[in-house]
C-alpha positions in Angstrom: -22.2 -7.1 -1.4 -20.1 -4.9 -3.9 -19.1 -6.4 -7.0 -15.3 -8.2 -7.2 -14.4 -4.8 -9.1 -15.6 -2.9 -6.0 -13.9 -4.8 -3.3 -10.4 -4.1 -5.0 -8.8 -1.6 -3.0 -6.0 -0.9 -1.1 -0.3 2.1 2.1 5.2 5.8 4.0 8.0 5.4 2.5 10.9 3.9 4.1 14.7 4.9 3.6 17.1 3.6 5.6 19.8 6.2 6.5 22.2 4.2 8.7 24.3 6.1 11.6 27.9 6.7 10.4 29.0 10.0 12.6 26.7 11.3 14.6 27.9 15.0 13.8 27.6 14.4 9.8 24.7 14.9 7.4 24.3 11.7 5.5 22.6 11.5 2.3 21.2 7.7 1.2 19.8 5.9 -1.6 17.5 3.0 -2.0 15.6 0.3 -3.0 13.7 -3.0 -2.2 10.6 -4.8 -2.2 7.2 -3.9 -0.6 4.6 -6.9 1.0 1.8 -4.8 0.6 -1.9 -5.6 1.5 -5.1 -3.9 3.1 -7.0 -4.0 6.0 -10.6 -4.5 5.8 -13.8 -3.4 7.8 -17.4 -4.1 6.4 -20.6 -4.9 7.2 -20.9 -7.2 4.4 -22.1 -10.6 5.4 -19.5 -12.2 2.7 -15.6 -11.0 3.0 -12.8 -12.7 0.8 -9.9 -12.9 2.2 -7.3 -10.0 0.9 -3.4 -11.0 0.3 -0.1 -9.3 -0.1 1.2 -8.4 -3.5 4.5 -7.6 -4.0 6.1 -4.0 -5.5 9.1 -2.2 -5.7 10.3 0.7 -3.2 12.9 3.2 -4.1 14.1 6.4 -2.2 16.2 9.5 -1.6 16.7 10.5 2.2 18.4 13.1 4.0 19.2 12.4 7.5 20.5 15.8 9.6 21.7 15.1 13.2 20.7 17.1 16.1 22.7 15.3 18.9 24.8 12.3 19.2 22.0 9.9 19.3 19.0 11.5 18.1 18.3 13.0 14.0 16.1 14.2 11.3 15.4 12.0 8.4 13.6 13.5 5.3 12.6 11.1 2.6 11.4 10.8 -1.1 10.3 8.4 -3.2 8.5 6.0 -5.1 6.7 3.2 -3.9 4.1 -0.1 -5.1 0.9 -1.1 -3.0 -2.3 -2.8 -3.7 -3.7 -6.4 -2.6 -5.2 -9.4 -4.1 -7.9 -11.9 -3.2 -9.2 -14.8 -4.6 -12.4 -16.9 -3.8 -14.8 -19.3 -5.8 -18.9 -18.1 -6.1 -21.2 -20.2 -8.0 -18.6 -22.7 -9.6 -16.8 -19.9 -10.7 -12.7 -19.3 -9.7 -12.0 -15.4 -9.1 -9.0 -13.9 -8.9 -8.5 -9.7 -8.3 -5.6 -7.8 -8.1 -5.5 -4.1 -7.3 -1.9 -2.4 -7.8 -1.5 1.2 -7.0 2.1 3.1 -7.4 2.8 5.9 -5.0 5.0 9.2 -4.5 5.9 9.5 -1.1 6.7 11.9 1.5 8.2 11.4 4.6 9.6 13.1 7.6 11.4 10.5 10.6 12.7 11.1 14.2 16.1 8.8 13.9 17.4 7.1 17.6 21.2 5.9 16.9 22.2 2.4 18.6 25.7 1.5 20.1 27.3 -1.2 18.2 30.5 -3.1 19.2 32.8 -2.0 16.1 34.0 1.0 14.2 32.2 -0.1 10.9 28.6 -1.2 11.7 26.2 1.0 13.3 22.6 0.8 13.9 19.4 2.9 14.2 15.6 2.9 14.9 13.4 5.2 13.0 9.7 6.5 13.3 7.2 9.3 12.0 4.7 10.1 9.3 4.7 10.1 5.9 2.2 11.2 2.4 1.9 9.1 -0.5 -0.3 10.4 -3.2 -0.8 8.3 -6.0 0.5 8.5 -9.1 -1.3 5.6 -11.0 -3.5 2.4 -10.1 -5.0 -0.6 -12.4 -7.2 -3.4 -11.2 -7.3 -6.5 -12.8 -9.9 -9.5 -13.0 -9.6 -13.3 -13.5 -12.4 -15.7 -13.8 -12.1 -19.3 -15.1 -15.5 -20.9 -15.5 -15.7 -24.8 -17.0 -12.2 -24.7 -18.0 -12.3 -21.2 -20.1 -10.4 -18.3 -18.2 -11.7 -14.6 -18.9 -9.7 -11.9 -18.0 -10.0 -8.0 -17.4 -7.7 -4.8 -17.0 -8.4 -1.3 -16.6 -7.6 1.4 -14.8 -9.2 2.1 -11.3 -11.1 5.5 -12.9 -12.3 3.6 -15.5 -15.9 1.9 -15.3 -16.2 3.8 -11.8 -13.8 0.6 -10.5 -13.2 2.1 -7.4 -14.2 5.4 -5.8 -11.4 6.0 -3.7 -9.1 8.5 -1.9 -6.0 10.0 -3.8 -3.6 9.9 -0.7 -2.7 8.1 2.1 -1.4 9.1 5.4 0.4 6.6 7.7 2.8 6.1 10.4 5.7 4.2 9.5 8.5 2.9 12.0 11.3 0.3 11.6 15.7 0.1 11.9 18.5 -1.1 10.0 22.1 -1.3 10.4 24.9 0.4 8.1 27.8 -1.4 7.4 30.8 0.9 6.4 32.7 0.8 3.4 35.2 3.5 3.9 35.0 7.1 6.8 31.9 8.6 4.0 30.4 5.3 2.1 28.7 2.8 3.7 26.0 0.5 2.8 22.5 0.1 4.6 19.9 -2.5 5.2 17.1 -2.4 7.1 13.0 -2.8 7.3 10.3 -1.0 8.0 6.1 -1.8 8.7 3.6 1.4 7.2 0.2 1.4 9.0 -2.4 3.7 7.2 -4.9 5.7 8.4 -6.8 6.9 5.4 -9.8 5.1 4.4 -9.0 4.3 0.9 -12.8 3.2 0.0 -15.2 6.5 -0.4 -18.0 4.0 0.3 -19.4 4.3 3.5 -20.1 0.9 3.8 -16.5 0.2 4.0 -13.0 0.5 5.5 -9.5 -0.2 3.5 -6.2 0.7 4.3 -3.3 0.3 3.6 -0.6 -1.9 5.3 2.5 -2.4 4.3 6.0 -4.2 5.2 9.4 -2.6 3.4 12.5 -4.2 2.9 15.3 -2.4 1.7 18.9 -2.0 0.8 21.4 1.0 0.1 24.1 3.4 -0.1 24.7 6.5 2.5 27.4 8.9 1.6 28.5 11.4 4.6 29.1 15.0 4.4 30.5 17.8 6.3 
């Protein structure tokens, strides 16, 4: 079995552009909080289990219409993964936490929803996105008789992990817009990223990303 350093691993942006007018381009704004985790294949005979750790998400987005239901969304931002497990070996409490902070890319088909009223509206949203990272930094805790050690580095230091750069994932969700004059309104909305890149270079195993977006905004129309 790899070491607790080893096992540390880790996934596209979400931006909630809400439907104002279907004819108008609508620029948005954004942030929230990221439940972020990893998925985990192996063929190792011991496998802790791996929990969410929570991160910020913040975005620019650009949704362009192209009928009276249907749109383009391109989106922008910065966004916090990683996972933590903990598990006792040999008398021995460990805890491990792997954070990794992403730019990401993303590029959504937006479906617009009737809704009752002339100041809510509603959308569903789907399509890929790239993240490539910009940083990551593992830590370790260990207490052991009633003395607690603790380590942290970054992931390319001490060979931590050997890992991929990027992810790629498919990302879909909705949210609703609530409108605060005919241009302003403010959004809300979720949205569930499932990675495809193996995050782990070791062949041995399979990590990726998984990750559940909650977020709040403003959308300003133009044209």
């Amino acid at each position: 079995m790899r070491t607790v350093s080893s096992l540390l691993i880790a996934t596209p942006l979400f931006l909630l552009t809400p439907a104002t007018t279907a004819a108008q381009t609508r620029l948005g704004i954004t942030g929230g909080l990221n439940l972020a985790s990893v998925d985990v294949s192996t063929e190792e005979a011991f496998v802790p289990d791996f929990e969410s750790v929570t991160g910020l998400s913040l975005g620019l987005s650009a949704t362009i219409p192209l009928s009276e239901t249907l749109g383009l969304q391109l989106a922008g931002g910065y966004s916090q993964k990683g996972t933590m497990f903990a598990f006792t070996e040999d008398g021995t409490d460990v805890e491990s936490t792997l954070k990794m902070d992403y730019i990401e890319l993303g590029a959504f088909g937006v479906m617009h929803i009737p809704v009752s009223g002339e100041r809510v509206s509603a959308h569903l949203l789907a399509g890929p996105a790239l993240a490539l990272e910009a940083s990551c930094d593992a830590t370790a805790k260990a207490t052991f008789m009633g003395t607690t050690y603790e380590i942290s580095e970054g992931c390319d230091e001490g060979d931590v992990l050997d890992r991929s750069n990027f992810d790629l994932g498919l990302a879909g969700g909705g949210g609703l817009e609530i409108g605060l004059s005919d241009a302003l309104g403010v959004s809300l909305g979720a949205l569930y990223t499932f990675g495809f890149i193996d995050l782990d270079k070791d062949d041995r195993d399979s990590l990726k990303h998984r990750v559940l977006s909650f977020r709040v905004g403003l959308v300003y129309s133009i044209g």
